[in-house]
C-alpha positions, 0 to 999 in steps of 0.5 A: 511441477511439485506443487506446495501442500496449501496451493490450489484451493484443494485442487480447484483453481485450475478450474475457477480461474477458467471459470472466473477469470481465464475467459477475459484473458486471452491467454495472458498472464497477469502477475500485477496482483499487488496493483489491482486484484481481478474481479471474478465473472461470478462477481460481476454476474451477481452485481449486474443481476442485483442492479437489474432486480432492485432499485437503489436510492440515495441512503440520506433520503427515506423512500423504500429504494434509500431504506434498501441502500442504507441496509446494503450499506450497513450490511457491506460495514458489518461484513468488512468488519467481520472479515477483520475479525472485529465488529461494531462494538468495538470498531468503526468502519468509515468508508472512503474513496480509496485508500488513499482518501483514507489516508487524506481523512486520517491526516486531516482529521488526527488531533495533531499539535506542536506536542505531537510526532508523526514517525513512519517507517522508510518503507511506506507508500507516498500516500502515508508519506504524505500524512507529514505534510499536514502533520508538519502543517499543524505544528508535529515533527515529523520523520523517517524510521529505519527498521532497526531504529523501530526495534531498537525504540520499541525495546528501549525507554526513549520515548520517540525512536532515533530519526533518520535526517530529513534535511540536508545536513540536519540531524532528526526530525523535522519541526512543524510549524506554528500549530493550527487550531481546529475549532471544536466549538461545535456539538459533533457528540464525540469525546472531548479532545485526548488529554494526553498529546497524541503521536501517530506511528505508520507501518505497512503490514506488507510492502508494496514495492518487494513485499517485505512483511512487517512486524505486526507485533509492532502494533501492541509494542508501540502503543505500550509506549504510551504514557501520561503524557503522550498517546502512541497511536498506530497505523497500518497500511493494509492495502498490499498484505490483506488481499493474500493474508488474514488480518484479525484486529482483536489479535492485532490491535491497530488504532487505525487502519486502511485498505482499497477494495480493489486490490481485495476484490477487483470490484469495486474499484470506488471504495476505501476504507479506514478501520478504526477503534472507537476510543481511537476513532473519537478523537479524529476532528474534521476541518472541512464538513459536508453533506451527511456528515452532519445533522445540522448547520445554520448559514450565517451563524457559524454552527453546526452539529455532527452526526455519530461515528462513522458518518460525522468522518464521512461527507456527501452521498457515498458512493453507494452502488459500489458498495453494493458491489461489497457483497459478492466480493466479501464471498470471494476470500482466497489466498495464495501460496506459490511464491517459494516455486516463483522465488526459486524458478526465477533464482536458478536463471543463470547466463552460460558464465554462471552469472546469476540473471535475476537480482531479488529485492526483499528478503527472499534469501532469509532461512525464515522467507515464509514469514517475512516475505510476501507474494512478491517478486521484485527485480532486476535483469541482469546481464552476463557482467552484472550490470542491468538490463532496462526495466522498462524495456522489460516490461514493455516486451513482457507485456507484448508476449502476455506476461503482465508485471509492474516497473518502477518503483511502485509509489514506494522510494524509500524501499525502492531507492534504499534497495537500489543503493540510491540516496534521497538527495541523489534523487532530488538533484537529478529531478532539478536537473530535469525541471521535473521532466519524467519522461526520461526517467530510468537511469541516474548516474552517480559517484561511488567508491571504486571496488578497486580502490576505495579510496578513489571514486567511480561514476556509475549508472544505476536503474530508478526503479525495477520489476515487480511480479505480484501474486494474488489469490488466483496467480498459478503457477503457470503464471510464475512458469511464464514469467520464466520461460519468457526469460530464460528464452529471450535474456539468459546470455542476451547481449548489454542493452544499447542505446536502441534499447534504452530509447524503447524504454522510454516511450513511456513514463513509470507511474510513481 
């Protein structure tokens, strides 16, 4: 097999993944990397040996082990930040639970009023998509962006992109209602509230669903949409794209940005992270306040004092013995590059009839992939017709040969439902029809022209979700071979899935 010029580590990953990783496997093939990133033996040896020779107290308390943590956690923020590129001087790393708590902190936290837009791209996490509910809550609007509608804005002079319709029947935004006021009548030492209404505009770097890379230009030229009186903030989900891609944020000026240590390293599997500039990190105010994000407080008298950035954004004791944890995974930095191999192999499946066997979502097929495709491989399973085989079933039978990938689709509908040719309202119906019941949850029938006659229309059944192989910093090439051969053996000319097929698939409900 001809492997690319940049794979393997200089010839190494052979002999690091059986040193790191191969030894808990089984002979398995794990190829669910965007999911969770596999922890090294090294990592946990190190971590295990760190725990047995030190003893590590609560960092708000001032004996010798508080003193050790509160420099171990000190040293993880100063390491996470130089990872990016950047340091205190210039950045605040606040740490969370994950990189969903993130999200929560930045939602609750972000001056929101009735003069501020929340404007996202349809391809996003549910954990971004849900900053509209709290946006929408203090007064925002609020909405969807298609990527062209992105480009279009950022190269024109409106001062808000062109909204896709978020109501049935309506046209834009949504309005949020009346703006709830955040009281600030308290000494937190930040700066005084923005002068100028802020907005928030979210991307993801990578997604997560078919691994799509974003513009990271988008950054710079949003923001440069600001003007008196309007800031454009920007966020960026970096929690798909910085586990197989640099992220430096002096060249990529993001106000804002989130990411899970476990999807880096494995281990821990605890700690989040938002990453955020300082003048941007100023103007986050928290509703709710606890232990540790303030130096004081009284209990009858409604007062209290914050503490400085980063604490004052996060509350209660961290969790502080995995962030110890931080240290030997911030050694571990690999990358990946055997997606073209992957991405060719699973391609050339074809049935006796020609008919290809793999649909790729994503922009594999673009003459430019390199740059704007990740390591992912996100598909569906064809059939000698065309039409789909169960993703589920799929999975299921994978799995039980050693082959691990994800189904569904993957916490992320606008890129998986708009891939799949599905429409929101669609969605919503037919959870109605099932009074919210996701066990059975692959197939949707829906109404579509007819290909013979377009001026007739046809009920077809579509899939709900599909098959993601993700690659990480140790996926081998063997790994995408056993992907391959499992498929080329048991598929290529299987016969239509029947209704026993379709029963296997639904023992058990997609997450997301």
């Amino acid at each position: 097999m001809a492997y690319a010029s940049d794979y393997g580590y200089g010839g190494r990953i052979d002999a690091l993944y059986d040193e790191e990783i191969g030894s808990r496997m089984s002979g398995g093939h794990y190829l669910d990397a965007t999911g969770a990133a596999l922890y090294w033996n090294s990592q946990a040896k190190a971590y295990a040996a760190d725990l047995t020779a030190h003893v590590f107290g609560n960092p708000h308390s001032a004996n010798p082990p508080s003193l050790l943590t509160e420099a171990r956690v000190a040293e993880a923020r100063r390491g996470v930040l130089a990872l990016f590129g950047v340091s205190e001087e210039t950045h605040e790393l606040v740490l969370t639970r994950s990189g969903t708590g993130a999200l929560n902190l930045l939602a609750d936290a972000f001056p929101w009023s009735a003069n501020s837009t929340f404007a996202y791209t349809l391809s996003n996490h549910n954990s971004v998509l849900g900053i509209r509910s709290v946006a929408g809550a203090r007064g925002a609007a609020h909405g969807a962006v298609s990527e062209e509608g992105v480009e279009a804005w950022l190269a024109g002079d409106a001062p808000e992109p062109e909204f896709l319709p978020c109501a049935d029947g309506g046209a834009g935004a949504c309005k949020g209602g009346a703006a709830a006021q955040v009281s600030d009548d308290v000494s937190d030492g930040a700066s005084d509230a923005p002068s100028a209404p802020s907005s928030l505009f979210a991307f993801p770097a990578k997604d997560n669903y078919n691994g799509q890379l974003f513009p990271l230009s988008w950054v710079a030229r949003a923001q440069a949409k600001s003007t008196s009186r309007r800031t454009w903030r920007v966020l960026v989900d970096a929690a798909a794209y910085v586990p197989t891609s640099p992220l430096n944020l002096t060249e990529v000026p993001a106000d804002f940005v989130i990411m899970s240590f476990y999807k880096l390293f494995g281990l821990p599997t605890g700690v989040g992270a938002l990453i955020a500039r300082r003048e941007a990190a100023a103007d986050l105010r928290k509703t709710y306040w606890g232990g540790g994000a303030i130096f004081l407080a009284t209990a009858a008298l409604d007062w209290h004092a914050y503490r400085g950035l980063p604490d004052r954004l996060e509350d209660g004791t961290l969790p502080f013995l995995d962030i110890v944890a931080l240290h030997e995974g911030l050694r571990t930095g690999t990358r990946t590059r055997c997606v073209p191999t992957a991405r060719a192999r699973l391609r050339g499946l074809r049935h006796a009839n020609g008919a290809a066997l793999v649909r790729l979502f994503g922009r594999h097929g673009d003459a430019d992939a390199a740059r704007v495709q990740g390591a992912t491989l996100t598909f569906l399973l064809l059939d000698p017709r065309g039409e789909p085989y169960s993703y589920r079933a799929a999975a299921a039978e994978l799995a039980a040969a050693g082959v691990y990938v994800r189904s569904g689709c993957t916490c992320n509908p606008g890129s998986c439902y708009g891939g799949l040719g599905l429409r929101d309202e669609e969605i919503r119906r037919l959870a109605e029809a099932k009074h919210h019941n996701w066990t059975n949850w692959e197939w949707i029938q829906v109404t579509r022209p007819s290909p013979s006659d377009p001026a007739k229309t046809v009920d077809v059944t579509l899939p709900l979700g599909a098959l993601r192989a993700s690659l990480g910093a140790m996926s081998r090439y063997e790994d995408v071979e056993a992907l391959a051969e499992y498929l080329e053996r048991h598929y290529v000319d299987r016969a239509p899935d029947g209704a026993a097929v379709n029963a296997v698939a639904l023992a058990q409900p997609d997450q997301c």
